[in-house]
N, CA, C and O atoms as a MOPAC input file, in Angstrom:
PM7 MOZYME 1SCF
protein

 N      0.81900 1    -1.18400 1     0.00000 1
 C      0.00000 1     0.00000 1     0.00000 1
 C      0.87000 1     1.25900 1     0.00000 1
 O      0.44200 1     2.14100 1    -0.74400 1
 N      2.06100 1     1.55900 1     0.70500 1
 C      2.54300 1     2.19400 1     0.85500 1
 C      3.56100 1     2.23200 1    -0.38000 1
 O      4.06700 1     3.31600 1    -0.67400 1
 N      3.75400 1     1.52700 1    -0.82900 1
 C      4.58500 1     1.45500 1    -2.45300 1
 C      3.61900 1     2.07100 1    -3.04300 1
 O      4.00600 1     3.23900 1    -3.09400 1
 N      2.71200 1     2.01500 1    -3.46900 1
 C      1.16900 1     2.29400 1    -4.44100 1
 C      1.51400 1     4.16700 1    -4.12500 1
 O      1.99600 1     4.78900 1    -5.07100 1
 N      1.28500 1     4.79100 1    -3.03900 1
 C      1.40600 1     6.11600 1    -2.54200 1
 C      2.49800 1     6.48700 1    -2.88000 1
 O      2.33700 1     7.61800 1    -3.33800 1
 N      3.78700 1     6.14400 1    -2.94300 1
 C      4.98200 1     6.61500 1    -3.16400 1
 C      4.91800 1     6.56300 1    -4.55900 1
 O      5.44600 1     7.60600 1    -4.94500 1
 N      4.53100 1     5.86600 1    -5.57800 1
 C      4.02900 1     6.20900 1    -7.02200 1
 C      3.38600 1     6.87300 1    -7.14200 1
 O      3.80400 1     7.69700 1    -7.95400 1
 N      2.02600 1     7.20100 1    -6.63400 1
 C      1.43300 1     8.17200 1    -7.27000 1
 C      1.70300 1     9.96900 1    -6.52700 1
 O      1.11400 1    10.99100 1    -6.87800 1
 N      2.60300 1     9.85200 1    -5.62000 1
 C      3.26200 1    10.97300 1    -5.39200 1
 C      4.35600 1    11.03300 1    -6.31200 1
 O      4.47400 1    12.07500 1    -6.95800 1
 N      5.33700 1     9.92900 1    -6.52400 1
 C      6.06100 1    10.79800 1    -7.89700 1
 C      5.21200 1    10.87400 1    -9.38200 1
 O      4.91100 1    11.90100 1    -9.99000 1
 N      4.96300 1     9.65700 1    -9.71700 1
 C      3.65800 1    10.44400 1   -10.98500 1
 C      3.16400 1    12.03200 1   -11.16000 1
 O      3.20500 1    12.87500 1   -12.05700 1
 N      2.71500 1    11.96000 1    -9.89800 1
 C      1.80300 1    13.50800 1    -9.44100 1
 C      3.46600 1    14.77800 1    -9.85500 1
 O      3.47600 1    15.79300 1   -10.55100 1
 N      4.34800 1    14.27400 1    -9.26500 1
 C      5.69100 1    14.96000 1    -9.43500 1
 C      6.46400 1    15.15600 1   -11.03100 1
 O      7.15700 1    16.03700 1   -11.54000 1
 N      5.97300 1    13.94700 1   -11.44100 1
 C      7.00500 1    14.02000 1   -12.61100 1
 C      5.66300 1    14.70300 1   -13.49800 1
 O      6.23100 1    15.18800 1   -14.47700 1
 N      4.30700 1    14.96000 1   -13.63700 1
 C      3.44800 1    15.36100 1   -14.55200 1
 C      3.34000 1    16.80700 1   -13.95800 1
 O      2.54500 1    17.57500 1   -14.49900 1
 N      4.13900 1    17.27500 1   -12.79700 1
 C      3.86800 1    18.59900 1   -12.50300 1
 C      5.09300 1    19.28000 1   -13.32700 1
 O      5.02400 1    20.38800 1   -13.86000 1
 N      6.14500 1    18.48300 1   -13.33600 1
 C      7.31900 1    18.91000 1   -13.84000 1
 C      7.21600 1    18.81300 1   -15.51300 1
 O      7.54900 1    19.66900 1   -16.33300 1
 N      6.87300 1    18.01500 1   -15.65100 1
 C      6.52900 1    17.91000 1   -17.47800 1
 C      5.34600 1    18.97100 1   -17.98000 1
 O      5.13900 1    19.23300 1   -19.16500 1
 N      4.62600 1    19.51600 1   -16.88300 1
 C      3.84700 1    20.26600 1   -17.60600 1
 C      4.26300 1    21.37700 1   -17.17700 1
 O      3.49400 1    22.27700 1   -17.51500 1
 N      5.59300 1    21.91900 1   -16.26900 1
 C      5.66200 1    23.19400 1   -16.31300 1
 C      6.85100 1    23.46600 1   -16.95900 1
 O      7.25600 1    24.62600 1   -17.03100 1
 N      7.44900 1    22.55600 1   -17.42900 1
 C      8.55400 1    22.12700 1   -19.14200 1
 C      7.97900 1    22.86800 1   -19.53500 1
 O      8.26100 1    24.06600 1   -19.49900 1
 N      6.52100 1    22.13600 1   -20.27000 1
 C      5.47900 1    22.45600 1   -21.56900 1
 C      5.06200 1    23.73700 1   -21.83100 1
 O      5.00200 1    24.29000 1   -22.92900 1
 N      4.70400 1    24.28400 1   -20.46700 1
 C      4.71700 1    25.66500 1   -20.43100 1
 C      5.63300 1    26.71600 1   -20.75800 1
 O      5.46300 1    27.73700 1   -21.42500 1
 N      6.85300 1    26.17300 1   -20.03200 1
 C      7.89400 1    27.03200 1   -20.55200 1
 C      7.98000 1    27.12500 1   -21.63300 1
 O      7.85100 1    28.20500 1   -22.20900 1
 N      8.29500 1    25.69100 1   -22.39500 1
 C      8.72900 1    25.80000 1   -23.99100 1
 C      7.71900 1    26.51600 1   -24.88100 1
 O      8.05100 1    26.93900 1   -25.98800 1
 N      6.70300 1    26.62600 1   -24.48200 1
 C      5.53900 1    27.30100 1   -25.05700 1
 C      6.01600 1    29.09600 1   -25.18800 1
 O      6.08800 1    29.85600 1   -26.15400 1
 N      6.27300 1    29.27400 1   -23.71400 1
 C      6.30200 1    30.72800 1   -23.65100 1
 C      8.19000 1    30.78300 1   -24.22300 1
 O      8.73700 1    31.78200 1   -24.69000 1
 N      8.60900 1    29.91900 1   -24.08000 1
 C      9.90700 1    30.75300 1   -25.41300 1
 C      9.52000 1    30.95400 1   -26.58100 1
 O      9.69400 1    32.02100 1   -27.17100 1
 N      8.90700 1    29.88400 1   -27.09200 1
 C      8.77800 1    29.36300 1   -28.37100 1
 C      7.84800 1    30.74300 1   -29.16600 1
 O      8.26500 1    31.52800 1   -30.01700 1
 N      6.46300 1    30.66700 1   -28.51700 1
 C      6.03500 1    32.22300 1   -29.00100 1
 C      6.20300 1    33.53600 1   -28.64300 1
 O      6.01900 1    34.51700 1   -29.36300 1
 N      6.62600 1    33.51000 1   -27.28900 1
 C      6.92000 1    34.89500 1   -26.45900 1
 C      8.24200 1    35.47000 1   -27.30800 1
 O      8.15300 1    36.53300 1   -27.92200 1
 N      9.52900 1    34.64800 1   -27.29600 1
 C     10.46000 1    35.43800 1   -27.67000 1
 C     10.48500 1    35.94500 1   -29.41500 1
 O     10.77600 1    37.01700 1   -29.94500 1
 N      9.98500 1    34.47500 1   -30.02600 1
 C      9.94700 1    35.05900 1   -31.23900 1
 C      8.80800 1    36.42100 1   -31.60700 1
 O      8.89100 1    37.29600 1   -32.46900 1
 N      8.06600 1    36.23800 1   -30.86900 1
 C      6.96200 1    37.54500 1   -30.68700 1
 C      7.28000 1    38.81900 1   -30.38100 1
 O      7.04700 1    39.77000 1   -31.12800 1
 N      7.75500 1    38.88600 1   -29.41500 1
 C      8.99300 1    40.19200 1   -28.77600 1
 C     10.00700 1    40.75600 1   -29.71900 1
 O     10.13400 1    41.93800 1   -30.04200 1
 N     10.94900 1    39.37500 1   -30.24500 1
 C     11.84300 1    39.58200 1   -30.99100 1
 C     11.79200 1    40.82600 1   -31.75600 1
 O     12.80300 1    41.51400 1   -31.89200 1
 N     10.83700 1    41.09900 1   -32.18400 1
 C     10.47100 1    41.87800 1   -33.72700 1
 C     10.80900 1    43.00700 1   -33.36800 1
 O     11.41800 1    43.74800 1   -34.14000 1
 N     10.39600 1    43.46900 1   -31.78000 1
 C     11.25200 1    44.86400 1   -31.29400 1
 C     12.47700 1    45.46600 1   -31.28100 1
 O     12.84200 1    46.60600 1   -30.99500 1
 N     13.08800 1    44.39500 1   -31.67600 1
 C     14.77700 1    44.38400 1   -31.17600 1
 C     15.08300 1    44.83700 1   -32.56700 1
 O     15.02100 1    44.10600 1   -33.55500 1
 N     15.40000 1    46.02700 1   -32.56500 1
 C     15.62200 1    46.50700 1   -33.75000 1
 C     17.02000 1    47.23300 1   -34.59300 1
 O     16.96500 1    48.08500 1   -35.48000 1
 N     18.41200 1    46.51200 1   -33.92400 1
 C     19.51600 1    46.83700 1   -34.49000 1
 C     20.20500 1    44.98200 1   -34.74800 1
 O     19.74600 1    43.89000 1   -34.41200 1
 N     21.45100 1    45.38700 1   -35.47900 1
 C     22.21900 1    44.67800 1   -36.38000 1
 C     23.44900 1    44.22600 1   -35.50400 1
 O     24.20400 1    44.88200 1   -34.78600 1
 N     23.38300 1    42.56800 1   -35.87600 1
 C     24.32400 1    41.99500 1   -35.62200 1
 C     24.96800 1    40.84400 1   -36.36300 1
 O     24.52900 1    39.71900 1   -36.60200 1
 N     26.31100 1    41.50700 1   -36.71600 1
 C     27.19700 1    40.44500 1   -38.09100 1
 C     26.34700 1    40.88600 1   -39.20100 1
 O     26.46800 1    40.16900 1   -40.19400 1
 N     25.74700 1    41.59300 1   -39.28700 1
 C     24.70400 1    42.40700 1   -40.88500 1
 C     23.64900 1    41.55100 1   -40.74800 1
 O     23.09700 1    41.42700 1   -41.84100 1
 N     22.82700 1    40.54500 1   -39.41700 1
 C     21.86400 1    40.43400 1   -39.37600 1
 C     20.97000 1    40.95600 1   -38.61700 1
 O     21.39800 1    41.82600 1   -37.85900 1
 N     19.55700 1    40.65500 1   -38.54700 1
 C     19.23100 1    41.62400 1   -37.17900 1
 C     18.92900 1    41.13600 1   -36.44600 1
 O     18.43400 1    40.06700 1   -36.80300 1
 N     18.91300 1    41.37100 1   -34.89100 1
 C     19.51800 1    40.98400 1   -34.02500 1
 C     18.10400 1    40.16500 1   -33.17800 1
 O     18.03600 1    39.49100 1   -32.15000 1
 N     17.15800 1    40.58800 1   -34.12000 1
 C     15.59200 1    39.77500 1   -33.78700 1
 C     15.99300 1    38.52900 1   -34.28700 1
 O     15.97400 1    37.75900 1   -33.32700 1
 N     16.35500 1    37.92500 1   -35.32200 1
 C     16.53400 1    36.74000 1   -36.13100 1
 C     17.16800 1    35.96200 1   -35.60200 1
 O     16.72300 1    34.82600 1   -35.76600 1
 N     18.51000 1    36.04700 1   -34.69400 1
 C     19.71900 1    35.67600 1   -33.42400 1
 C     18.65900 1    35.53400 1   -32.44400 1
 O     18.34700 1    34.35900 1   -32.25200 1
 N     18.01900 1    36.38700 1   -31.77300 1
 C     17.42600 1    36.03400 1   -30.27700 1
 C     16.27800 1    35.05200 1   -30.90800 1
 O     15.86700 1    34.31700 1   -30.01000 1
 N     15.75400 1    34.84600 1   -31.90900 1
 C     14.72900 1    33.79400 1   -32.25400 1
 C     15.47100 1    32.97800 1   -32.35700 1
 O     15.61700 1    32.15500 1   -31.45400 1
 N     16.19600 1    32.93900 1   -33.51600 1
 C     16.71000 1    31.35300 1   -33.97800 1
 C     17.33600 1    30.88900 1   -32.82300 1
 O     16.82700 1    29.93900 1   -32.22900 1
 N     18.56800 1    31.51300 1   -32.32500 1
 C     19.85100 1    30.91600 1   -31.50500 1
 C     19.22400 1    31.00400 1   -29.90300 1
 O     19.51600 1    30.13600 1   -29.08000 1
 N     18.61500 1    31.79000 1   -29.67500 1
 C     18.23500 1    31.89800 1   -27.85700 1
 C     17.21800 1    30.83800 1   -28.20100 1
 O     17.77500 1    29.78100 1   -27.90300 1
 N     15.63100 1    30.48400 1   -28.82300 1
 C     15.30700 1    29.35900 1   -28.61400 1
 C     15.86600 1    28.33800 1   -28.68300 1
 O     15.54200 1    27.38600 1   -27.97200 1
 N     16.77700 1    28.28900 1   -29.49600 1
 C     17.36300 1    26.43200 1   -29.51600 1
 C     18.02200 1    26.55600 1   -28.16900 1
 O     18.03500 1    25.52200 1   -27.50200 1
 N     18.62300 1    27.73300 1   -27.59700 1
 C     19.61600 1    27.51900 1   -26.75200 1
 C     18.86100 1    27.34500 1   -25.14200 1
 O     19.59500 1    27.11300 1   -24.18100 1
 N     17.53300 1    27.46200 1   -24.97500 1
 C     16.31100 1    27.69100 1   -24.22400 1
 C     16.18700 1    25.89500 1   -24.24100 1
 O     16.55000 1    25.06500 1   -23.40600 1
 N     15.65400 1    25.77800 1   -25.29700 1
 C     15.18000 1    24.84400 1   -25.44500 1
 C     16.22100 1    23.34300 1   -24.62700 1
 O     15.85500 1    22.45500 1   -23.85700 1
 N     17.63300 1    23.66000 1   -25.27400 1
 C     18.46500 1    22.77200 1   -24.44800 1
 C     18.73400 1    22.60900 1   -22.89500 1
 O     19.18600 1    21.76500 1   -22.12100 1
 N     18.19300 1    23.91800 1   -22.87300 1
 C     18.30800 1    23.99000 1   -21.36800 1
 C     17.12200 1    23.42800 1   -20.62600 1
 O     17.13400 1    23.11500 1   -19.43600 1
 N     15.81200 1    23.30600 1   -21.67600 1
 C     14.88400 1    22.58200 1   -20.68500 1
 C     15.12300 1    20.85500 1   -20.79400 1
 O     14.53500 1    20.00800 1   -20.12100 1
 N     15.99800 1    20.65900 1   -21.68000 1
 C     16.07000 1    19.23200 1   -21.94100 1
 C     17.01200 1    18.90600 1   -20.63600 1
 O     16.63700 1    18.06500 1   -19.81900 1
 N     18.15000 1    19.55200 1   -20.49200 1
 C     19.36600 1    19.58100 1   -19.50300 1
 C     18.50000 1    19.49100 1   -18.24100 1
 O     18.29500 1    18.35800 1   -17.80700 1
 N     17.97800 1    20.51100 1   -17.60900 1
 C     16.78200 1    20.69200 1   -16.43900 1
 C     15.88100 1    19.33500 1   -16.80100 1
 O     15.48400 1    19.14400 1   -15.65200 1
 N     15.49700 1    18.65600 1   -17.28400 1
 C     14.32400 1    17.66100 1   -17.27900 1
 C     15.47200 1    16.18500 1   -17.06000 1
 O     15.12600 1    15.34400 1   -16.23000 1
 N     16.58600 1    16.00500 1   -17.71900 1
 C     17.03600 1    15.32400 1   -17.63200 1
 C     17.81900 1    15.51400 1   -16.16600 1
 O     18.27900 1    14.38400 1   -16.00100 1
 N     18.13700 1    16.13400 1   -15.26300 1
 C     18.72200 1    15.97300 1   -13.97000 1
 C     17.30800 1    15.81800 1   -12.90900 1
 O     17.21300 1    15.00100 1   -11.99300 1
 N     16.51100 1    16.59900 1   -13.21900 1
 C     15.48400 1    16.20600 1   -12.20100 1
 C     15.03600 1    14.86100 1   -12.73800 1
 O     14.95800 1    14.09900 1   -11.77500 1
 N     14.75700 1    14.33500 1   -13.69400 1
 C     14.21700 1    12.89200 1   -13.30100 1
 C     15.23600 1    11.92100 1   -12.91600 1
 O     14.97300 1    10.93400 1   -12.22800 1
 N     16.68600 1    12.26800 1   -13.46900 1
 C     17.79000 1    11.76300 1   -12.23400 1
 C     17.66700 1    11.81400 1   -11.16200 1
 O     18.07700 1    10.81400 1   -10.57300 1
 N     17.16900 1    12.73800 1   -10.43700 1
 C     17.36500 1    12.95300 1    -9.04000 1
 C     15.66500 1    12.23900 1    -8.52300 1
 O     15.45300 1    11.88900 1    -7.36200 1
 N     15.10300 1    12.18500 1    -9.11900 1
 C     13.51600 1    11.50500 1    -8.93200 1
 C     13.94700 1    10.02100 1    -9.37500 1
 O     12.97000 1     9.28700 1    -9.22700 1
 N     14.73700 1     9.52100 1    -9.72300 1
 C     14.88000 1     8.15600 1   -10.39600 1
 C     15.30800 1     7.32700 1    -8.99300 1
 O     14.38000 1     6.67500 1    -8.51400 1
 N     16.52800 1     7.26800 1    -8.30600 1
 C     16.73500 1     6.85700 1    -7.04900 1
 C     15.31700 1     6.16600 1    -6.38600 1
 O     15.05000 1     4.96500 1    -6.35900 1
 N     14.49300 1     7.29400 1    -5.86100 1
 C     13.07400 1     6.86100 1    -5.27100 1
 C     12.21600 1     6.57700 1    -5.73300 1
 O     11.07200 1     6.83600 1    -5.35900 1
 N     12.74800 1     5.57900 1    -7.26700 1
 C     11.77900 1     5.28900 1    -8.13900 1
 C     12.47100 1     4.02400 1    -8.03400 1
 O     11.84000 1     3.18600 1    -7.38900 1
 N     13.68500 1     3.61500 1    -8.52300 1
 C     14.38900 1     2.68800 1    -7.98900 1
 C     14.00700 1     1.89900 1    -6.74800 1
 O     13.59600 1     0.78200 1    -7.06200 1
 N     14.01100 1     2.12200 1    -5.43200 1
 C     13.78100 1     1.98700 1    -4.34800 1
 C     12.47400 1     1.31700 1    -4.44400 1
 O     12.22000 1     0.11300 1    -4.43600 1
 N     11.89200 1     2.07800 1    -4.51300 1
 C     10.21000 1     1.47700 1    -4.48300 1
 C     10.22200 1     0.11400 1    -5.69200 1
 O      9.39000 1    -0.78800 1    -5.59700 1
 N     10.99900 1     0.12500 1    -6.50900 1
 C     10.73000 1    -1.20500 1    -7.31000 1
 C     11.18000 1    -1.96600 1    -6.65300 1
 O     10.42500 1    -2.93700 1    -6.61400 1
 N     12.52500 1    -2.18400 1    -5.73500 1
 C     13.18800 1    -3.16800 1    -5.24000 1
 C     12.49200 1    -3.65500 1    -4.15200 1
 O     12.49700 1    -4.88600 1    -4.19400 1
 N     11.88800 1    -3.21700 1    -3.18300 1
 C     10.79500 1    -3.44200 1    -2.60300 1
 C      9.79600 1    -4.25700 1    -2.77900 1
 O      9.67800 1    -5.30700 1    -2.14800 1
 N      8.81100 1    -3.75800 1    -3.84200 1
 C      7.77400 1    -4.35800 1    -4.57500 1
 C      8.90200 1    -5.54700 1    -5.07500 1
 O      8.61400 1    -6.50900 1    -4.36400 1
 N      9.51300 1    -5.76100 1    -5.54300 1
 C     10.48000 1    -7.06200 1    -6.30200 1
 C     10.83000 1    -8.21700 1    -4.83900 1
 O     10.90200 1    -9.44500 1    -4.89200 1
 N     11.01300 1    -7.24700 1    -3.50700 1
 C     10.85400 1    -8.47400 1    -2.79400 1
 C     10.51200 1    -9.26600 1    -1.82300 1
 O     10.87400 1   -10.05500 1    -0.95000 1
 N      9.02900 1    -8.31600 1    -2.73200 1
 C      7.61400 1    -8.75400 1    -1.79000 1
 C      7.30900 1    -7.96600 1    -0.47000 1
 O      6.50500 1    -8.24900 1     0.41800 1
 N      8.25700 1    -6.78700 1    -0.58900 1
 C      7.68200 1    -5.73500 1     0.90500 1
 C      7.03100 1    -4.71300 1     0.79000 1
 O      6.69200 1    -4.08100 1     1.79000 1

């Protein structure tokens, strides 16, 4: 019973964390390219809206992959645990 609770508290954990990913990537994805358009001087003879779209989202974006991949590392351990348990029969 108490295995059963310790799943659906990380479940509850890992779908709070995946959906405030989702959110984020959302608000780079249209916020900055949206904004962007303000930014209105030159960089390397491009403009400097086209750089904070193209290169800051991808570079956003890696960072939520980096952040998603250490927290479910650090959530994996007490995910671990609870299987070995259930595996032997406690």
């Amino acid at each position: 019973m108490d295995d059963q609770g310790t799943t659906e508290r990380l479940d509850r954990r890992v779908l709070a964390l995946k959906a405030g990913l989702l959110a984020l990537w959302a608000a780079v994805s249209f916020g900055a390219t949206f904004f962007a358009r303000d930014l209105q001087f030159s960089l390397a003879q491009w403009p400097f809206s086209y750089w904070f779209a193209a290169q800051g989202a991808l570079l956003a974006f890696i960072a939520i992959v980096v952040f998603y991949a250490w927290a479910m590392r650090r959530l994996a351990p007490e995910d671990s645990a609870g299987e070995a348990s259930r595996a032997d029969g406690g």
